[in-house]
Each structure stands twice: as C-alpha cells, then as structure tokens.
C-alpha positions as CSV (number, residue, x, y, z in Angstrom):
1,X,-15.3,-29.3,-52.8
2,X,-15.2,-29.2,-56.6
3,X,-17.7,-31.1,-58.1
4,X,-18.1,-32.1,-62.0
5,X,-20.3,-34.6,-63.9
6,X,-19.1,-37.4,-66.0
7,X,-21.3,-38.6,-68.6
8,X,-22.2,-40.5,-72.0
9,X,-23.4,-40.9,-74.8
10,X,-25.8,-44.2,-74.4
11,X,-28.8,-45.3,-76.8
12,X,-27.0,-45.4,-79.9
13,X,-27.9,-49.3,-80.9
14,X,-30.7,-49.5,-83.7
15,X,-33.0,-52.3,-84.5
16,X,-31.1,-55.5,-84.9
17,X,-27.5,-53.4,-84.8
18,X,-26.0,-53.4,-81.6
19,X,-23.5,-50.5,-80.1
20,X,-21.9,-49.5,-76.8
21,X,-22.3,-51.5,-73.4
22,X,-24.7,-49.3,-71.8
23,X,-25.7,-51.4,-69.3
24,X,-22.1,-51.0,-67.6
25,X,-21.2,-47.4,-68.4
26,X,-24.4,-46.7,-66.7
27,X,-23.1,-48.2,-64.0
28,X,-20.2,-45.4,-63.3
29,X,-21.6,-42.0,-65.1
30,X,-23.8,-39.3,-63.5
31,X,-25.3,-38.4,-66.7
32,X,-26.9,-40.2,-69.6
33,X,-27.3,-38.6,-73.3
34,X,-29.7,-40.3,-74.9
35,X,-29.7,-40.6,-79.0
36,X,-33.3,-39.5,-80.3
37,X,-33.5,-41.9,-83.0
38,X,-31.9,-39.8,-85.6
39,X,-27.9,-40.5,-85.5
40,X,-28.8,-43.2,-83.7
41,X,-31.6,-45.0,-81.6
42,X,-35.3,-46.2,-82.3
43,X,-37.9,-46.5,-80.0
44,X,-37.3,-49.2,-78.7
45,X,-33.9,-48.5,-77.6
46,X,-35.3,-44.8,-76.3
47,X,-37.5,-46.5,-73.4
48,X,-34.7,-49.4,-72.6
49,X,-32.5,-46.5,-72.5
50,X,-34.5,-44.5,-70.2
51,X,-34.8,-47.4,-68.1
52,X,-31.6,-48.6,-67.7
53,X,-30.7,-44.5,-66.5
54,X,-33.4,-44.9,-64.0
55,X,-32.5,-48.1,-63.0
56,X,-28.6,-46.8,-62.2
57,X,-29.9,-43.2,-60.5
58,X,-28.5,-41.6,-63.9
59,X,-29.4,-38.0,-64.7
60,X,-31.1,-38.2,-68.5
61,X,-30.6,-35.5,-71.2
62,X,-31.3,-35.8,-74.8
63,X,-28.6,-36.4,-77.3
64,X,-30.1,-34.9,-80.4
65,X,-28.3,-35.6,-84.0
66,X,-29.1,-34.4,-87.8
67,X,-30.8,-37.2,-89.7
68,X,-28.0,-39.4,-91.0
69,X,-28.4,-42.8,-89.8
70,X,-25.8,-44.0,-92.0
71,X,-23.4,-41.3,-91.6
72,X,-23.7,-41.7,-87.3
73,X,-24.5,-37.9,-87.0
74,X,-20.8,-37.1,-87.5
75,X,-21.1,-35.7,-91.0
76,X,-21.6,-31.8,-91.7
77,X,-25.4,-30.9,-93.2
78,X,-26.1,-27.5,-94.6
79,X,-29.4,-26.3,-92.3
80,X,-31.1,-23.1,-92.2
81,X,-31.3,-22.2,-88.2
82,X,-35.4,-22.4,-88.4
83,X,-34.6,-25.8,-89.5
84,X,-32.3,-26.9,-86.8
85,X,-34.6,-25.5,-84.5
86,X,-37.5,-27.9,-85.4
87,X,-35.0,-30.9,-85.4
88,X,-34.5,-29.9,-81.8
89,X,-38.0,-29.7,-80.5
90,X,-38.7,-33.1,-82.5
91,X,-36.2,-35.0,-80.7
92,X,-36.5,-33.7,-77.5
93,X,-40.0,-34.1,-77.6
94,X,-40.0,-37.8,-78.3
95,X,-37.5,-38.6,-75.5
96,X,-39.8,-36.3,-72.9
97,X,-42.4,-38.6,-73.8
98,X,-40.3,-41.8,-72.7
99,X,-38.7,-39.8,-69.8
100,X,-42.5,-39.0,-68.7
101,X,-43.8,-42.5,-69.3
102,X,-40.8,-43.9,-66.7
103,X,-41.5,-40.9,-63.9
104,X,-38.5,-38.8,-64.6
105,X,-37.6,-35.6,-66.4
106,X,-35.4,-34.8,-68.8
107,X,-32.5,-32.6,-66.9
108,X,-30.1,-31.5,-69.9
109,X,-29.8,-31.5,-74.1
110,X,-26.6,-32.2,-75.8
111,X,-26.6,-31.7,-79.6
112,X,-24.4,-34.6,-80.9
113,X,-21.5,-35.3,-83.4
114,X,-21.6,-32.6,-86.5
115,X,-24.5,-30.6,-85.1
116,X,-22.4,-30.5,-81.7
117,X,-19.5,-29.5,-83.4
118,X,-21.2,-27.0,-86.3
119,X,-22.9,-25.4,-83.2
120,X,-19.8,-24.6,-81.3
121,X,-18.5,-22.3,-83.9
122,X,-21.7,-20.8,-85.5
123,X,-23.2,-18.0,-83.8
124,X,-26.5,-18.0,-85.6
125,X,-27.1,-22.0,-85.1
126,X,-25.9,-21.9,-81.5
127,X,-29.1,-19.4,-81.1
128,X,-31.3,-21.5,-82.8
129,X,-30.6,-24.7,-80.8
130,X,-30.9,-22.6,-77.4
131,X,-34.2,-21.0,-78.7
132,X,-35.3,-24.8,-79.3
133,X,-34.6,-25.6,-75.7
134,X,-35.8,-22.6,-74.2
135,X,-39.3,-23.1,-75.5
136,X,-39.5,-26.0,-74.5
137,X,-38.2,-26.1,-71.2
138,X,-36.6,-23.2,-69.4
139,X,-34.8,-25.6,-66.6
140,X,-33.2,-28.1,-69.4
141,X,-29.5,-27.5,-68.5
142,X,-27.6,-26.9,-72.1
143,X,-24.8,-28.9,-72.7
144,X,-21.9,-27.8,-75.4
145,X,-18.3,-27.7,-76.1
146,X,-16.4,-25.2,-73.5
147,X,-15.9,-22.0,-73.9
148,X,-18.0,-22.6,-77.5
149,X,-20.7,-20.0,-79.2
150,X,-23.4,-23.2,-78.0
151,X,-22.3,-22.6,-74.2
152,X,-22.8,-18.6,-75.2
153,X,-26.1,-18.7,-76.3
154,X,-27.4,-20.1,-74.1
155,X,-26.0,-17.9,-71.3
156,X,-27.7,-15.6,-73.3
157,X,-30.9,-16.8,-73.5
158,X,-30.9,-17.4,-69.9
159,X,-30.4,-21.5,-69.5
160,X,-28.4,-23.1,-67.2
161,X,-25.6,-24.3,-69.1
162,X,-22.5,-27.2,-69.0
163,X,-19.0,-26.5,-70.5
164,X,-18.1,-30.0,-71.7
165,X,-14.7,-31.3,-71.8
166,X,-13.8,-34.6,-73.4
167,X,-12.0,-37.6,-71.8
168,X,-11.2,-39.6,-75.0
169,X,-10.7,-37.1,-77.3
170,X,-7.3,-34.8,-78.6
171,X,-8.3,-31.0,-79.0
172,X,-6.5,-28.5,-81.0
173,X,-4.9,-24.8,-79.7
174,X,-8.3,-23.0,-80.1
175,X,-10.2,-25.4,-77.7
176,X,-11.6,-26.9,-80.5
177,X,-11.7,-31.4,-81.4
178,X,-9.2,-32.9,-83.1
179,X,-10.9,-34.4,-86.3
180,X,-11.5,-37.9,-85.8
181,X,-9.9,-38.8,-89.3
182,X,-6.6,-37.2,-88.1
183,X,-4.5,-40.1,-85.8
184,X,-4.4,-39.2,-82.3
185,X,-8.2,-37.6,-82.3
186,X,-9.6,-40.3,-80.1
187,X,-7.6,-41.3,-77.0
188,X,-7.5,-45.2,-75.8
189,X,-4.9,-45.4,-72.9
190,X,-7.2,-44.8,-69.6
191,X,-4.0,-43.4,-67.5
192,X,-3.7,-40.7,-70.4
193,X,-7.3,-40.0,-70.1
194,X,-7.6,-39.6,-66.3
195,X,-4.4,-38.0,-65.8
196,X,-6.0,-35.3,-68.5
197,X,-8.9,-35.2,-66.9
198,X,-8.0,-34.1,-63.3
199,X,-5.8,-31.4,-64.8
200,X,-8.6,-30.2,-67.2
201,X,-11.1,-30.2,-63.7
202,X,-8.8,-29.1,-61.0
203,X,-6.8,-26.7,-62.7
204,X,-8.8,-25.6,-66.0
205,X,-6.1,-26.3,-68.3
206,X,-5.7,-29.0,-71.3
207,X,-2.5,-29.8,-73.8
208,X,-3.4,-30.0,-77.1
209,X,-2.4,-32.3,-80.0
210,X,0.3,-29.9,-80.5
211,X,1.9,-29.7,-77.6
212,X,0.4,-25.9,-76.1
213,X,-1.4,-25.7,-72.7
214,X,-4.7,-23.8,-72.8
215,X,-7.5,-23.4,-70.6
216,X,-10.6,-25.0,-70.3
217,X,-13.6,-25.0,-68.0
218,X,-15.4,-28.3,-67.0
219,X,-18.8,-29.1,-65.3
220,X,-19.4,-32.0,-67.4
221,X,-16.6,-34.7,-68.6
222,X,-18.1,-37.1,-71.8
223,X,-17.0,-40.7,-72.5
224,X,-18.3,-41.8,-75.7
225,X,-20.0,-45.5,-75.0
226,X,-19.1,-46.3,-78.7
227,X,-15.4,-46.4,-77.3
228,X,-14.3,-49.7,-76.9
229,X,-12.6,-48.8,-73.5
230,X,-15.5,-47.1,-72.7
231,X,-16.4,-49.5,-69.4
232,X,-12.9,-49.4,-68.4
233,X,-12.1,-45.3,-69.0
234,X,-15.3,-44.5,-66.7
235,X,-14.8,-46.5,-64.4
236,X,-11.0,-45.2,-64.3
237,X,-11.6,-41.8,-64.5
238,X,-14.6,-41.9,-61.5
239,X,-12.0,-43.6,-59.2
240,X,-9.1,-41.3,-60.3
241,X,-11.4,-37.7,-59.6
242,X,-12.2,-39.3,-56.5
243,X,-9.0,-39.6,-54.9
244,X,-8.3,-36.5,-56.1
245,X,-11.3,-35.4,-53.9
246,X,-13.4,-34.4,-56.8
247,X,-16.7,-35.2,-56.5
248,X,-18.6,-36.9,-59.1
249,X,-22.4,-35.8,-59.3
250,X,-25.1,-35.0,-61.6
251,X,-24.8,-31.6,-63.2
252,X,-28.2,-30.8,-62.0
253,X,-26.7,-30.9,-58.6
254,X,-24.6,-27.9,-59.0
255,X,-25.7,-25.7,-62.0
C-alpha cells in the first residue's frame, strides 16, 4: 500500500497574538512541526503545542526558523553555516526539553520559511543544518523540500530523510516554490489541492505555475496552519488519499 504523511506547521501563535487553529488541524495531520520560538512561538505556546500533538496521537518535529519575529521567518538572512548550525541545535534543544517533559520524542526537524527555502538550494547550508541534526540525534528524520540539496545532505550524512511536497502552494519548473509575493503562490480551492495531491503521491508528478508536468517524490504532504482553509484542506485532503487507498501515517512509520 503507499503510505505518506500529511502534516503542519502548528505553534506559531506568540504571547497575546493568536495564529492558526491548531487545535483542529491536529485533529486530521500525522505530523506536527512545531515553531521554536524564533519565527514564531514562546514557551508557552511550545508545551501547549506539545500537548495538544500528544493529546491527538501526532508525531512531533521541530519547525526551526532564523530570528525574525517580525518578518515570520520568511525573509532571507545572510548566515555563515557555523552559524546556522548553532541556530539549529538551539531550537531543537528547547523543543526536546518540552517533548521530554510530556513523555515523547522528537521524531523529525523541518527548517522553516527562508531557512527552508535558502537550504534547499545551498549545498554548504544544507550540510550545516544536517550536521546540526546529526549531533544531536542520529534517528531525527530530516524534513526538506524534494528532490532539494537539504533532502541530499542529509542522505549524506546518513539521516533518515522526508521529501516534502506542498498541498497549498504553486511550484515553479525546477521543483522549486512559487514566491509567495507572486499571485497564484498559495493555493485556496481544497478540490485543487487534493486533486494535486494524489497525483503528486500516486504518480510522482506535479504541474507547475506554468503549465509543465515534472516529477516529484512525496513521503510527507505540509498544510500550512496559517492558511485560512487550513481545517478544511486537511481534512479534505486525508479523506481524498484515502479513497484513493493511500494511507495516511506518521513518517516514522515508514522511513
């Protein structure tokens, strides 16, 4: 049976600022990334975050960003590799303490918004990040963009690793994400999504902004919880792999 994950990126409220409905995408993902407090997320929101995975049988993974509260993440930094490195192990750290605090382990990392995206293209960062992971914990599954230079090294430095296609998102002709400043980037209607889906999961393929058909490997399938239809495409999508007879499971399950 073909199997692939579906997860999301959850945790990103901050003190009195409120984003996503977490409590319900929880209800229909396999896999949680969970913002570190960087991009996104405080303490507080870490353990609630952490608890509501628990609570739901949710696989949690870290969902580390560069520091730019204001920015969300999603704007490009200039870092040295040692540096991302140690923004890594920082982040991932303080999640493993929550994770250990409610009985469960941290199963996967996924670097998020500019650092995700910097990564999938830059040999020498992609290293860095896998190094981070690897030192930390050898059986954290890595998480990046398919077919990227993230998904590479860590092959290479012998993780388990997750090629990542996106459900609400437009991609270009080298596999890449459509900008999210260009129209069309983020993808609303939930038919669109899961028809994309099942094609990008049962026969490796995508179309692109531009019209061209390339291929694509998925393990796991991201919703953003920031999308407004974020409820509505996961719970869409699970139904519509499913009578497809795709299983939906953790990634842990079959990596």
């Amino acid at each position: 049976m073909c199997r692939v994950d579906l997860n999301s990126d959850i945790g990103e409220s901050f003190g009195n600022y409120k984003l996503g409905l977490d409590e319900e995408v929880a209800k229909y993902i396999t896999s949680a990334n969970i913002a570190c407090g960087w991009h996104a997320g405080d303490p507080v929101v870490m353990e609630q975050t952490v608890k509501i995975a628990k609570e739901n049988g949710v696989q949690i993974g870290a969902h580390p960003g560069l520091p730019d509260l204001i920015g969300f993440g999603r704007r490009k930094m200039d870092l040295t590799p040692t540096e991302a490195k140690a923004y890594i192990k920082y982040q991932l750290g303080a999640l493993v303490a929550f994770a250990q605090g409610r009985d469960v382990k941290v199963e996967h990392l996924k670097p998020h918004g500019a650092l995700y995206n910097m990564a999938a293209g830059d040999k020498e960062l992609a290293e860095a990040i896998a190094e981070a992971v690897y030192e930390v914990d050898q059986n954290i599954i890595l998480v990046g963009l398919a077919n990227s230079q993230l998904v590479e090294a860590g092959l290479v430095k012998g993780l388990k690793v997750a090629n990542e296609v996106f459900a609400d998102r437009a991609y270009n002709c080298d596999g890449t994400l459509v900008s999210r400043r260009k129209e069309g980037a983020v993808i609303h209607d939930p038919q669109l999504a899961v028809k994309r889906i099942i094609k990008m999961v049962k026969e490796q393929k995508v179309t692109t902004i531009t019209g061209e058909e390339i291929e694509i490997k998925a393990d796991t399938i991201c919703l953003h919880g920031d999308n407004p239809q974020a409820v509505e495409l996961a719970r869409e999508i699970k139904e519509g792999l499913e009578e497809e007879g795709v299983e939906v499971t953790a990634m842990s399950q079959f990596l």
